[in-house]
N, C-alpha and C positions, 0 to 999 in steps of 0.2 A: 504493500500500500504506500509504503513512503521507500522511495527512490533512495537510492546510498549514494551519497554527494562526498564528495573529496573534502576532508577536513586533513587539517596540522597538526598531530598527532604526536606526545613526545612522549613515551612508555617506559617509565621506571619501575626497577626490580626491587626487593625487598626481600629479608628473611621474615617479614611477617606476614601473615597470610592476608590482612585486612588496611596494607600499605596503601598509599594511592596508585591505583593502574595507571592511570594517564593523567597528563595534567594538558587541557587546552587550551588557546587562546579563542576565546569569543568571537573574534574578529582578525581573524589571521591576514587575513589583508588589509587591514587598517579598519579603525571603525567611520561611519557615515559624519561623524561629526567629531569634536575636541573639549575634553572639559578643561580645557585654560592651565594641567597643571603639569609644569615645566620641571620641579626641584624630584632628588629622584624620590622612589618609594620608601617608605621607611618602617621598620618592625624594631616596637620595644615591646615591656614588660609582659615576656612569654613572648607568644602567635596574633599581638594585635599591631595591624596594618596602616600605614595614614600615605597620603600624597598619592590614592593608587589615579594611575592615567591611563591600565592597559587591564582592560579584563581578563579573568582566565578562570578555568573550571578542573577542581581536582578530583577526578572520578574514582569511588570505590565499590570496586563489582564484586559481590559475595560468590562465593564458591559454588562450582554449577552443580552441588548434590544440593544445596541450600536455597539456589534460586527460587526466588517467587513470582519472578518476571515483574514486580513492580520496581518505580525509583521513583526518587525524591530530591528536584533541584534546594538545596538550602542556601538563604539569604542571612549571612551573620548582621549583630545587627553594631548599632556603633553611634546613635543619633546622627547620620549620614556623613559623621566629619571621622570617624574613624572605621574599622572593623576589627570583631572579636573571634578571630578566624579559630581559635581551637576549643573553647567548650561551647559555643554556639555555632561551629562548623566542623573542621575534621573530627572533634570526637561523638560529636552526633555521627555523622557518615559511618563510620568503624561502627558503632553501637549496631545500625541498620544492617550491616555489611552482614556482621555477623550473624543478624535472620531474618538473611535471605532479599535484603532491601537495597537495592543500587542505590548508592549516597551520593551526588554531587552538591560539592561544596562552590560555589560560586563566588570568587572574589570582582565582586562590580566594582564601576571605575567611582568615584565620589563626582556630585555634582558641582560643588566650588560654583554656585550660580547658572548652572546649566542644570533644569529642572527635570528635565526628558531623560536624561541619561543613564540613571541606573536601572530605570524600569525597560529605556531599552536594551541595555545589555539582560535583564530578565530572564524578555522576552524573547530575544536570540535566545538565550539558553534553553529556553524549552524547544526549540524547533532542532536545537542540534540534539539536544538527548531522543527525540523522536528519530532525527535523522538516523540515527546510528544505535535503533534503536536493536534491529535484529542482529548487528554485530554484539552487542552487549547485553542480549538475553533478555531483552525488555521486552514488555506487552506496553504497544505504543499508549492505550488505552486506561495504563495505568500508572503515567506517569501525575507526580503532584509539586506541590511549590510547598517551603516551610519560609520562617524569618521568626526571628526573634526582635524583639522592640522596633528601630527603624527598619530592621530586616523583616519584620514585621508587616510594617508600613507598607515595605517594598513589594512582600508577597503579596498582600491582599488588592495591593494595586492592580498589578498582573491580575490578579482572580477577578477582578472587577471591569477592567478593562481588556480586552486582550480579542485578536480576532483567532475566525478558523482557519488561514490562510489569505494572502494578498495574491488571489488569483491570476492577475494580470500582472504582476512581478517579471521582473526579467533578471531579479535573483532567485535560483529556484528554493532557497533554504525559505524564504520568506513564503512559500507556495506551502507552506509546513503550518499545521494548527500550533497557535503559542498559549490554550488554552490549558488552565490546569487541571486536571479531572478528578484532586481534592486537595485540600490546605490544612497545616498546620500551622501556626499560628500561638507565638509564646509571649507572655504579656506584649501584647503586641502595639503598637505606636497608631493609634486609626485614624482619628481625626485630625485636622490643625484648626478648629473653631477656638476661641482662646477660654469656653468657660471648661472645657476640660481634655484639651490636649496637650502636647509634647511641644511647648517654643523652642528648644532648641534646634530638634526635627526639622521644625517646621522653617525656623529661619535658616538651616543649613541647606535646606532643599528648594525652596522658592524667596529667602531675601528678609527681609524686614518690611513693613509697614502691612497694611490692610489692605489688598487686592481680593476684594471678597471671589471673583471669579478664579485667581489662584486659591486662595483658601476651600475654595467649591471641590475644585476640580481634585484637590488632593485628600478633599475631608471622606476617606473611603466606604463610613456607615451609607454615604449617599448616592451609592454610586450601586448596593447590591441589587440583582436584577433576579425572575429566574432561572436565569442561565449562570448565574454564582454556582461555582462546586461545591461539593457536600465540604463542612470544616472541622475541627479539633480547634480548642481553644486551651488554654491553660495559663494562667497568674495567678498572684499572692492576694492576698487581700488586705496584705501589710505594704502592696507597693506603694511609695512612696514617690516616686520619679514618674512613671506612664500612670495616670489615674485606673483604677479596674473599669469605670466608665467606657472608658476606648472598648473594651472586647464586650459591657455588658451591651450598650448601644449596637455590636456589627451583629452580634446574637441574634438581635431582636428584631436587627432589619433584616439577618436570613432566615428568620422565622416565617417575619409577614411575609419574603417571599415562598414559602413552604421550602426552603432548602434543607436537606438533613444536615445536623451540628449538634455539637457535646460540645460543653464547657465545664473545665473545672476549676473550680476557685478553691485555692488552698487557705488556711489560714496563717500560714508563716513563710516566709519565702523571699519579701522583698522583691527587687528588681533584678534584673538577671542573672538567674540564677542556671540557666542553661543546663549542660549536662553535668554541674560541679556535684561531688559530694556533700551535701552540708548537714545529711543526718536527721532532717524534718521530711514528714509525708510528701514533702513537693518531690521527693526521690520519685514517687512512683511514678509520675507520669509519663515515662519513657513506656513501664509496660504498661500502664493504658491505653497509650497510642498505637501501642501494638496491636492489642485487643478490640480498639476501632475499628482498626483494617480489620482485621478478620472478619468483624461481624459488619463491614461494607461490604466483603466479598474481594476486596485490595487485593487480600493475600487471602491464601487454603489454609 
């Protein structure tokens, strides 16, 4: 169904089984547009990311007795000025990896004043893990989007926006559906209205002042339709940084449109908390979302 298109492909080996298999550029031929940032990339404290200007995607394919034939592009998150690429990205993937869940981790370029840009890099993302879908053991039909807080933001962006393909393209990879056919979604960043969303988000991603048509277009409660994918929701109740407001509001708009969604609200947990150990019930959530899929039918 979806044509194998010629991607850039760099495959690194590991003595662990749940290593990254490949790591892609998004945009191997340059991408359509430029977010302004010149100084190079830079990684401190641990696996978090700042200055990026060159998307790329670190793929972890579970072992073919394990396969589920699903995956999961992940959005780390970062209030769009940084990324938190290892407990809200590589160690989710390996988690997945390990049952049976193709994990891609997605390092998007940061907007720096270009608003369009991480959702496009996304949105390419889903069209390439489709594309290369039957090389990597995927059911094109079950691929999904995750994000954590602005990664968050990002994903439901995508979930909310996003077409079946750009028929009349004369890229064929854009001939590619970039919709996601379910979300995760960890205290997630949704709105930018100011009585209860994320200003930093929000001014790192469209600017400062009051452009209510940008505050519209990115406040995501308003945008579910339904054709929104089924979701998994999960936050603290003790957050303190994303209000719970943000995911109790996109719940209630994929309700009115009868989308199927679980949300769980934990009592302790704070702000991201991602895949860390911290010893409170918000541990669980990794196997609940496991247990979603199955009983979506994601996975067997």
């Amino acid at each position: 169904m979806y044509k194998k298109l010629f991607v850039i492909v760099c495959v690194f080996f590991s003595i662990s089984s749940y290593s990254q298999d490949k790591i892609l550029k998004v945009w191997p031929n340059g991408a359509p547009d430029d977010n302004g940032m010149k100084q190079p990339e830079e990684k401190y404290n641990g696996v978090r990311v700042r200055n990026v200007s060159e998307a790329e995607m670190y793929v972890y394919l579970p072992e073919r007795d394990k396969n589920t034939g699903s995956a999961l592009v992940i959005c780390p998150g970062g209030g769009y000025s940084i990324e938190a690429m290892d407990h809200e990205g590589y160690d989710m993937a390996k988690w997945l990896a390990e049952r049976g869940v193709a994990g891609i981790v997605l390092k998007y370029r940061l907007p720096y004043g270009h608003d369009q840009i991480p959702s496009e890099d996304a949105r390419r993302a889903m069209r390439i893990v489709r594309n290369n879908a039957e090389e990597w053991g995927i059911n094109p039909g079950k691929i999904g989007i995750a994000g954590s807080s602005a990664g968050g933001h990002l994903a439901s962006t995508v979930g909310t926006r996003f077409d079946t393909g750009i028929k009349d393209s004369k890229d064929p990879l854009e001939r590619i559906s970039c919709r996601p056919d379910f979300m995760l979604l960890l205290y997630p960043v949704i709105t930018f209205r100011e009585s209860f969303g994320h200003m930093g988000s929000r001014k790192n991603l469209i600017g400062e002042g009051n452009d209510w048509k940008m505050v519209e277009k990115y406040s995501n409660e308003m945008h579910v339709t339904p054709e929104t994918p089924p979701t998994f929701l999960v936050l603290a109740d003790d957050d303190k940084t994303v209000p719970p407001k943000n995911s109790v509001e996109f719940y209630l708009a994929l309700k009115k449109n009868h989308i199927p969604a679980e949300m769980h609200i934990f009592q302790q947990g704070g702000h991201g908390f991602g895949m860390n150990k911290n010893n409170l019930p918000v541990e669980q959530w990794p196997n609940l979302f496991y247990n979603w899929l199955k009983a979506r039918k994601i996975i067997d």
